[in-house]
C-alpha positions as a printed NumPy array, in Angstrom:
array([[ 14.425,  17.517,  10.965],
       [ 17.47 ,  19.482,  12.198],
       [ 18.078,  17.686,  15.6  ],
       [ 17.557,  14.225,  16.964],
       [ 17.836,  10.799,  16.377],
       [ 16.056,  10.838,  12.787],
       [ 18.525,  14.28 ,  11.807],
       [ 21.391,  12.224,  12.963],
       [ 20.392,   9.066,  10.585],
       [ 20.089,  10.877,   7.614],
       [ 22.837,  12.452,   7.934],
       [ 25.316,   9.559,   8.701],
       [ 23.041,   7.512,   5.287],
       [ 23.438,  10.836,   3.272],
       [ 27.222,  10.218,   4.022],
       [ 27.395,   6.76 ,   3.931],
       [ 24.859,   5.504,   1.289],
       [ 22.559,   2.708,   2.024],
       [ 23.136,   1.087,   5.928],
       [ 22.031,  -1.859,   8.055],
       [ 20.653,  -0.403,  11.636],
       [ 23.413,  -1.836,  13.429],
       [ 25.361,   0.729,  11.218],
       [ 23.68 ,   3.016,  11.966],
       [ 23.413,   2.455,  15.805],
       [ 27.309,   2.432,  15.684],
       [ 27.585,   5.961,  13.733],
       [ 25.234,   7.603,  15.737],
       [ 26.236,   5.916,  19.466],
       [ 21.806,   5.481,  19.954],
       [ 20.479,   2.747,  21.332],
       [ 18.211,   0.251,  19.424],
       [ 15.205,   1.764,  20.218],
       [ 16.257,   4.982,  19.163],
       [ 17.531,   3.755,  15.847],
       [ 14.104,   1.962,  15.307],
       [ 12.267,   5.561,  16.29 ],
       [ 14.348,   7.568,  14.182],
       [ 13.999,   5.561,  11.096],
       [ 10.221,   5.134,  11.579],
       [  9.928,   8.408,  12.255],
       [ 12.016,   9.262,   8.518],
       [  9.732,   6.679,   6.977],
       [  6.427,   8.954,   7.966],
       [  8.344,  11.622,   7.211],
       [  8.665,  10.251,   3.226],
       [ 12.603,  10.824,   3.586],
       [ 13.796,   6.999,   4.419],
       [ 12.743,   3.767,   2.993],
       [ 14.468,  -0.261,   3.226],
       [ 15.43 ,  -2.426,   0.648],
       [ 13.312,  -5.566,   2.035],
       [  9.862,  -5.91 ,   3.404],
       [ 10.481,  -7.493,   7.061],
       [ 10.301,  -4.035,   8.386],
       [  6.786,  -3.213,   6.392],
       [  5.632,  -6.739,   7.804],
       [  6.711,  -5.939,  11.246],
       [  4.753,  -2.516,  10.885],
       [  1.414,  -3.753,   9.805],
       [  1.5  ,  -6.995,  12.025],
       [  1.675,  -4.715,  14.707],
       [  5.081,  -6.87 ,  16.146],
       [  7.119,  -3.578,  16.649],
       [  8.124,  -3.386,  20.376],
       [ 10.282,  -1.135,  22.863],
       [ 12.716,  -3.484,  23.989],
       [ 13.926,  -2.678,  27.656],
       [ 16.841,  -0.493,  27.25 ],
       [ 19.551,  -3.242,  29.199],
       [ 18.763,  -5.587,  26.101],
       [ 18.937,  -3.323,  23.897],
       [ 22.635,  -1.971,  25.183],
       [ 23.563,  -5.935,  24.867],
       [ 22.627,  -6.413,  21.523],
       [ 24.37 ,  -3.117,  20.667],
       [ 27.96 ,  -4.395,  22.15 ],
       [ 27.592,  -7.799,  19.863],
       [ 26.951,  -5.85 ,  16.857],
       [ 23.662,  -7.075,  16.4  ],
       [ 19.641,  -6.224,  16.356],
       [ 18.665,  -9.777,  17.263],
       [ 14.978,  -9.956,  15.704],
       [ 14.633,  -6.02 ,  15.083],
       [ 11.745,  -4.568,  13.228],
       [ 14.186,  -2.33 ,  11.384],
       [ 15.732,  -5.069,   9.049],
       [ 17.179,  -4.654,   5.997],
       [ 19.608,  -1.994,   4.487],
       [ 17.811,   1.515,   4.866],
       [ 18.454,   4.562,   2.778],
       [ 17.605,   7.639,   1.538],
       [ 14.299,   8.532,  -0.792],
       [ 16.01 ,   9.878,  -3.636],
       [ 14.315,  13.286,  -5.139],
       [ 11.194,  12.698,  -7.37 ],
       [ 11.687,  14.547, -10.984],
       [  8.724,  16.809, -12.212],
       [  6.812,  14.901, -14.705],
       [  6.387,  16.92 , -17.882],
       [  4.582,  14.276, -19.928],
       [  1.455,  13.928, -18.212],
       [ -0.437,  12.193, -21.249],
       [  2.076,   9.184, -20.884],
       [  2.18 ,   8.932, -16.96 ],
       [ -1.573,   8.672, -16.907],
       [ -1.656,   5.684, -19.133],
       [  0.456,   3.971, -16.985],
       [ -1.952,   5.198, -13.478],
       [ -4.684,   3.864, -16.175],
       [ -2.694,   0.558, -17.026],
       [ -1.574,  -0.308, -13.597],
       [ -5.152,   0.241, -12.448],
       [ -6.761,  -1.989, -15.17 ],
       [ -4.237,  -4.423, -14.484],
       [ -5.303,  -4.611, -10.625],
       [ -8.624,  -4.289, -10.758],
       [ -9.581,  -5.246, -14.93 ],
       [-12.613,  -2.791, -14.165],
       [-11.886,   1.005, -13.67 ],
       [-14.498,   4.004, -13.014],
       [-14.498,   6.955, -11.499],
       [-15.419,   5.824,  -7.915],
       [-12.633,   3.717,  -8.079],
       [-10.122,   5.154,  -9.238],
       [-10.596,   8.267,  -6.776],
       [-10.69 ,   5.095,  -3.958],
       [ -7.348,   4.55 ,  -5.191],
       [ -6.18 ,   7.836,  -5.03 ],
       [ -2.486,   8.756,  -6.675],
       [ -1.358,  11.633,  -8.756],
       [ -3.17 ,  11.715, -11.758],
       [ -7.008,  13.212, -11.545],
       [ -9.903,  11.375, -12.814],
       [-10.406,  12.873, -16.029],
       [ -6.898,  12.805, -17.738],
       [ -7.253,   9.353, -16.795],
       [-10.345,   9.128, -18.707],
       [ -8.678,  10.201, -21.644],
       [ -6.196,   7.984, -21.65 ],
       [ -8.768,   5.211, -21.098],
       [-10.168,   6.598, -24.463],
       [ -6.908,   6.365, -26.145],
       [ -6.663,   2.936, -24.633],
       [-10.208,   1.792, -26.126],
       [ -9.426,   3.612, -29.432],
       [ -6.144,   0.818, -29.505],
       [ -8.83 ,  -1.895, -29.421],
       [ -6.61 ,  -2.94 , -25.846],
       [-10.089,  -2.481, -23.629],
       [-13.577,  -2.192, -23.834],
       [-15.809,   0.848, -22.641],
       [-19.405,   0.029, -21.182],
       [-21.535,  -0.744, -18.163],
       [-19.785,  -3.686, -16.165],
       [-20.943,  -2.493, -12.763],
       [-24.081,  -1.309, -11.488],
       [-24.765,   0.878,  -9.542],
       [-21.971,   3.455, -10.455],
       [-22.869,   6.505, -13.158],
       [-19.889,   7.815, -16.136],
       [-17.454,   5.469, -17.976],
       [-16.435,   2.139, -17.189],
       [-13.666,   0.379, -18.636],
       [-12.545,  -2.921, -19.115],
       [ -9.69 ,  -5.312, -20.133],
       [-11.239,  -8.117, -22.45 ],
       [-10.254, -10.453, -19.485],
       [-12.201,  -9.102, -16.701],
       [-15.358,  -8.822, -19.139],
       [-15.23 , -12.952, -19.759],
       [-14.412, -12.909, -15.747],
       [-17.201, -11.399, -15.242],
       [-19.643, -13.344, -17.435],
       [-18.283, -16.675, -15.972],
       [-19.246, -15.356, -12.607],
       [-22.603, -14.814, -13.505],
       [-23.377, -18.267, -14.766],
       [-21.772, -20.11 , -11.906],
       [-24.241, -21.235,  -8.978],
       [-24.063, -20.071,  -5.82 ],
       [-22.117, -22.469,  -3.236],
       [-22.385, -20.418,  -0.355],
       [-18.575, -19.907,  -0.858],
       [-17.049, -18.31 ,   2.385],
       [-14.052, -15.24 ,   2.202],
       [-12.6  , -13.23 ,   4.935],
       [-10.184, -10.497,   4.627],
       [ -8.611,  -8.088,   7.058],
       [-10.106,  -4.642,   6.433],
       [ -6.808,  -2.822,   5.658],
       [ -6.51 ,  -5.368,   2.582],
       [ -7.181,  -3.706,  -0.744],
       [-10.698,  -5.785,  -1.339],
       [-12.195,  -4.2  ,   1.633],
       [-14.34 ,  -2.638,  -0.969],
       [-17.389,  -1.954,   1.3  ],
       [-19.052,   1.548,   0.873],
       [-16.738,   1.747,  -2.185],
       [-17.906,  -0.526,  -4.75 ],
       [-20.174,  -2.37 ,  -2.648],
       [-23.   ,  -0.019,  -1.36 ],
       [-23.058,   0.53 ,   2.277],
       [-21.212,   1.624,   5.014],
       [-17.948,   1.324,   4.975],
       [-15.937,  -1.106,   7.379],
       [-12.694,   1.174,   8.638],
       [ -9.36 ,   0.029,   7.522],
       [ -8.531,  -1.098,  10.85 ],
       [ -5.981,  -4.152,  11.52 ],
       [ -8.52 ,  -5.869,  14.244],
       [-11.481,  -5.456,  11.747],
       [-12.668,  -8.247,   8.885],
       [-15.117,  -8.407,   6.117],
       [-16.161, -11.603,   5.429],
       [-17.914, -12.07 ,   1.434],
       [-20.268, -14.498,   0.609],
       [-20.367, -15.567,  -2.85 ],
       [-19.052, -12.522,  -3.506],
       [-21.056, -10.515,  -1.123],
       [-20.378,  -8.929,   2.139],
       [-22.124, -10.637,   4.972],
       [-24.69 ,  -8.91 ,   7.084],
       [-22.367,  -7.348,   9.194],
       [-18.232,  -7.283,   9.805],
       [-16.161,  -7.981,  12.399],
       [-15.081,  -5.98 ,  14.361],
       [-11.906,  -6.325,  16.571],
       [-10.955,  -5.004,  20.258]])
């Protein structure tokens, strides 16, 4: 942006290095609300980002408000935010560098996906998204199995191609098997990462909305999922 509130910001952080909003408020003369605007606005944008996670809690709890603008004046003449959804020093996203070796950033897509999930296949990893396509992380899956650090083979039905695992996951998975069904009752939000429906559970899939829940039994998603107003 070349005008406005969110211009203004990072402007006075590109001069200023990292800020608190109440910095910010006072080197732009904007209101609270403004500042919180502006530096959600940068944070779509990918060009801001905060050093603590109050502001990513307040964002996906939905807590963010427009306080009235008397308040908000108030706050600004103490020097302080009160409970503001913009906490934390924000700065600038410093420039990404073009990644020449691509062999060596995939095994570390392909590690930090094994790692979170100890299963990885195709469907999956495309789920996931990220920067690296499917099959130079296949290779490096290979390389990975050629180390003797994971195991190629069929962990997961259901899915065709490769499947990979860590040595952990596959002993996971066996226990599961033998254990007897208690009926054993799960519920997640269906923005959190195991919202796996219609991904690696066949089905529909639930939408990653904050008022929706999926709710696994043993393991498996119950007949139907919550859904939210």
């Amino acid at each position: 942006p070349t005008v406005g509130a969110t211009a203004e910001i990072v402007e006075a952080l590109r001069t200023s290095g990292a800020c608190f909003a109440p910095d910010l408020a006072t080197a732009t003369r904007r209101l609270q609300c403004d500042v919180e605007e502006a530096l959600w606005d940068g944070v779509a944008r990918g060009l801001l980002t905060a050093d603590g996670f109050a502001a990513i809690r307040a964002l996906v709890s939905g807590a963010r408000s427009s306080p009235r603008p008397s308040s908000s004046v108030s706050r600004l003449r103490r020097g302080s935010f009160g409970r503001s959804n913009a906490a934390g020093r924000w700065s600038l996203v410093g420039a990404v560098d073009a990644v020449e070796d691509r062999e060596s950033l995939a095994e570390v897509v392909a590690d930090q996906l094994l790692q979170r999930w100890g299963v990885v296949f195709r469907d999956l990893a495309v789920h996931e998204g990220g920067c690296v396509p499917w099959r130079e992380l296949q290779w490096a899956l290979r390389r990975f199995e050629d180390r003797g650090l994971i195991r190629g083979g069929r962990f997961v039905a259901g899915f065709s191609g490769e499947q990979f695992a860590l040595p952990a996951a596959m002993d996971g998975l066996k226990a599961t098997r033998r254990q007897e069904r208690t009926g054993e009752r799960v519920t997640v939000n269906a923005c959190d990462p195991l919202n796996l429906t219609g991904v690696v559970i066949r089905g529909p899939r639930t939408p990653a909305v904050r008022t929706n829940t999926v709710t696994y039994v043993d393991g498996l998603p119950e007949g139907g999922t919550t859904v939210g107003p």
